[in-house]
N, C-alpha and C positions, 0 to 999 in steps of 0.2 A: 456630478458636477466636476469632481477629481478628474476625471476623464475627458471630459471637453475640456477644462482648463490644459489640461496636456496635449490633446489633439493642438489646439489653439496654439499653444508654444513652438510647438513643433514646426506647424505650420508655415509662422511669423520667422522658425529660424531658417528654414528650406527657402523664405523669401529674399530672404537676407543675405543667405550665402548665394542664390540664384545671381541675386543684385552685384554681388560684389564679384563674382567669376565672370558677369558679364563686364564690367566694369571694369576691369583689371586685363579683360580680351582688348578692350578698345585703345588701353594704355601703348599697347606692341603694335604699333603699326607693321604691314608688310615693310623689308627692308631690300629692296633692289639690288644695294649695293652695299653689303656688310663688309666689313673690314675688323682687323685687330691685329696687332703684333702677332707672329707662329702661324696665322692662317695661310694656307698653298691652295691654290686652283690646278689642275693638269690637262691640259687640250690636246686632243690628237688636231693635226694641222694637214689637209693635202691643199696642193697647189699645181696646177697643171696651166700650160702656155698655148698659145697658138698653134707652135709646131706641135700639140699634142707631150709635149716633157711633161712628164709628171714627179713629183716627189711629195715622201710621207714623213714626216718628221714632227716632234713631239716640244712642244710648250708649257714650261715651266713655272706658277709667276707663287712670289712670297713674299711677304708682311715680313720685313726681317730688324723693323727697328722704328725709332721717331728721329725727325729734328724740327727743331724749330727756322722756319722761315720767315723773318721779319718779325710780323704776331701773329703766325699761324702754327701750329702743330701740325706738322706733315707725316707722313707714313711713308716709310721706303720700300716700292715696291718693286722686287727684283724678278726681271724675265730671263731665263736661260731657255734658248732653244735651242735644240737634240738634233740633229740631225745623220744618219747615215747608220751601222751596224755596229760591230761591237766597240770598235771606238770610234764614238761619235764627235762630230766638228761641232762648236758650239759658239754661243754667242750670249755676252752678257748685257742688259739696257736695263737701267733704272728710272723710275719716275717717283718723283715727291706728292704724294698725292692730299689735299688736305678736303676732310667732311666737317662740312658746318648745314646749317638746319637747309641753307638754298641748293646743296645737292653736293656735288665731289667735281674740285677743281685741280688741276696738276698747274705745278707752279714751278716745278725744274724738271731737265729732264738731262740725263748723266748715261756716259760709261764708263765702269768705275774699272775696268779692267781695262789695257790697251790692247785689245784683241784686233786693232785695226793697224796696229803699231805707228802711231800718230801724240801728242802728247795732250796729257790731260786738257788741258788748257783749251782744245779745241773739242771734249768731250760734252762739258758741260755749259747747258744753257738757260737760263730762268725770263719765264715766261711772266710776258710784262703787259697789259691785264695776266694772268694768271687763266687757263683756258677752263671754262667751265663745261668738263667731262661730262657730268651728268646732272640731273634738277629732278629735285623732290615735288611731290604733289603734282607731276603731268598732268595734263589733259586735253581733248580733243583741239587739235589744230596750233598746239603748244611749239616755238620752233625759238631757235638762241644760234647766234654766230659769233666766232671769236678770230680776232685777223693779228697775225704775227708772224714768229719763224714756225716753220715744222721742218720735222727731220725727215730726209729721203735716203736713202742709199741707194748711188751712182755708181754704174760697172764706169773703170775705166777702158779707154777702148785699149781692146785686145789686140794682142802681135799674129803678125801674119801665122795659121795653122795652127793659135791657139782654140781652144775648146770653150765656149763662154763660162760655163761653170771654172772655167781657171782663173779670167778674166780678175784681178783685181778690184776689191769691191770700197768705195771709200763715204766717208758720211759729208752732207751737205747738208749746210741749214740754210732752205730757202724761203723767203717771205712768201704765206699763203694766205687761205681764208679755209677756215672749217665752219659749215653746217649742217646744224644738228634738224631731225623734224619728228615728233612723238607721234607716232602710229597706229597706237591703241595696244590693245592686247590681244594674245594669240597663245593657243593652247599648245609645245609642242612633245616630242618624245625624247628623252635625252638620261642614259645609262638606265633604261627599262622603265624610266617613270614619266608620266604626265606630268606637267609644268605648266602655269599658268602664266606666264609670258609678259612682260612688255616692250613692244617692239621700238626700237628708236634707227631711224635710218642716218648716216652722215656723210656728208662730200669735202671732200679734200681738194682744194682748186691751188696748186702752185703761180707762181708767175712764171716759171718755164714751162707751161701749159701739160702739167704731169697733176691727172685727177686718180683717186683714190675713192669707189665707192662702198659702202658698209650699210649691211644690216644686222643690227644687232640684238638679241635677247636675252634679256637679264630675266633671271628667275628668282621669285621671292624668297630670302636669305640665304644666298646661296650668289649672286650673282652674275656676272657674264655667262652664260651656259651655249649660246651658237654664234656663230658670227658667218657671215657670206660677204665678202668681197673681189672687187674688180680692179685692177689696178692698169691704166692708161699710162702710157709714156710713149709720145708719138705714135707709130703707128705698131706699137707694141702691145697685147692684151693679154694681162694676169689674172687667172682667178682663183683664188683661194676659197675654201673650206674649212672652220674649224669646230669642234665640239669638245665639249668637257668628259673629262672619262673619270676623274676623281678629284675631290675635296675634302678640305677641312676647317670649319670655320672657328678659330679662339678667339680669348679677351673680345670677343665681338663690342663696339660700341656705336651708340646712337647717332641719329646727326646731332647737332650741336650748335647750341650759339654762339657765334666768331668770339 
């Protein structure tokens, strides 16, 4: 009787803990797009032109702080990208990025260095709806538009027998329209491992008729992990390539209610 009474307990507690590891799984959702203070993403980036120019250069991005905007808690997230050999030319751009439970909206967007030698003043701009980046819970035929300023950078034209890469490069904030469209999922390969993918496509429409097209794949905790774009400017075609080559995700936190 000792014995079954035991088998029995045992039983009830292998069900219990069954219960509660399942339970405790469904708590943690996948996170598409995790964040926290000290976390870095690193992309290698190519881009090559119509006339066939190509270049390989390296994308930076980091969680390096909060502020509050208005009432939202924002993440400062900073992009340095590498360009060229052992001393590289580089470039600074910040976004104020805030996650609440409907997904991750940017709500300014900065450079905090005058690396364009222009003055602040003309760096920073807050984005009015607030652009909604990304949306939790996707699903099949899921699609969100946001119409504001976005930021482009314009070569200025160049002097006779300069070289375009000399070309003076300056920033312009011109009123556009972004559209987002959820594309399902997609399995891809990225730093040696399988990634189970969600695909989100988006179009950049200026009103100086300069489009911008992206596909993008966020990998569960982990984040952005490929991107493919095209970039349109008259009769100009860019296209870039980027992938992730290293990560680190801290302080990781949840989405959240506003």
């Amino acid at each position: 009787m000792k014995i079954k009474a035991a088998i029995a307990v045992t039983t009830l507690m292998i069900l219990i803990m069954t219960s509660l590891f399942i339970g405790c799984k469904a708590e943690i959702p996948e996170d598409y797009f995790p964040i926290g203070v000290g976390s870095h993403w690193e992309y290698l980036v190519y881009s090559v032109n119509q006339q066939g120019d190509s270049q390989i250069s390296k994308d930076i991005l980091m969680v390096t702080g909060k502020e509050m905007i208005d009432d939202l808690e924002c993440y400062k997230l900073d992009k340095f990208s590498l360009e060229g050999g052992i001393n590289p030319s580089w470039n600074h751009y910040r976004e104020y990025l805030a996650k609440t439970e409907e997904g991750i909206s940017c709500t300014k967007r900065a450079f905090p260095l005058p690396v364009l030698k222009q003055s602040m003043a003309e760096w920073e701009l807050r984005n009015s709806p607030a652009e909604p980046r990304f949306k939790t819970k996707l699903k099949e035929g899921d699609s969100w538009e946001w119409e504001g300023f976005v930021t482009l950078f314009v070569d200025k034209p160049k002097k006779k027998g300069q070289k375009p890469r000399n070309a003076r490069t300056v920033v312009k904030q011109i009123r556009g329209t972004i559209k987002y469209e959820y594309k399902g999922k997609e399995q891809i390969t990225v730093m040696n491992k399988k990634l189970n993918c969600i695909k989100i496509f988006s179009r950049v429409i200026s009103e100086d008729k300069q489009e911008i097209e992206r596909k993008l794949w966020y990998a569960p905790n982990i984040g952005l992990a490929r991107e493919e774009a095209v970039y349109y400017r008259g009769s100009e075609v860019t296209k870039s390539w980027l992938e992730l080559v290293d990560y680190n995700i801290t302080n990781r936190e949840l989405f959240k209610a506003k």
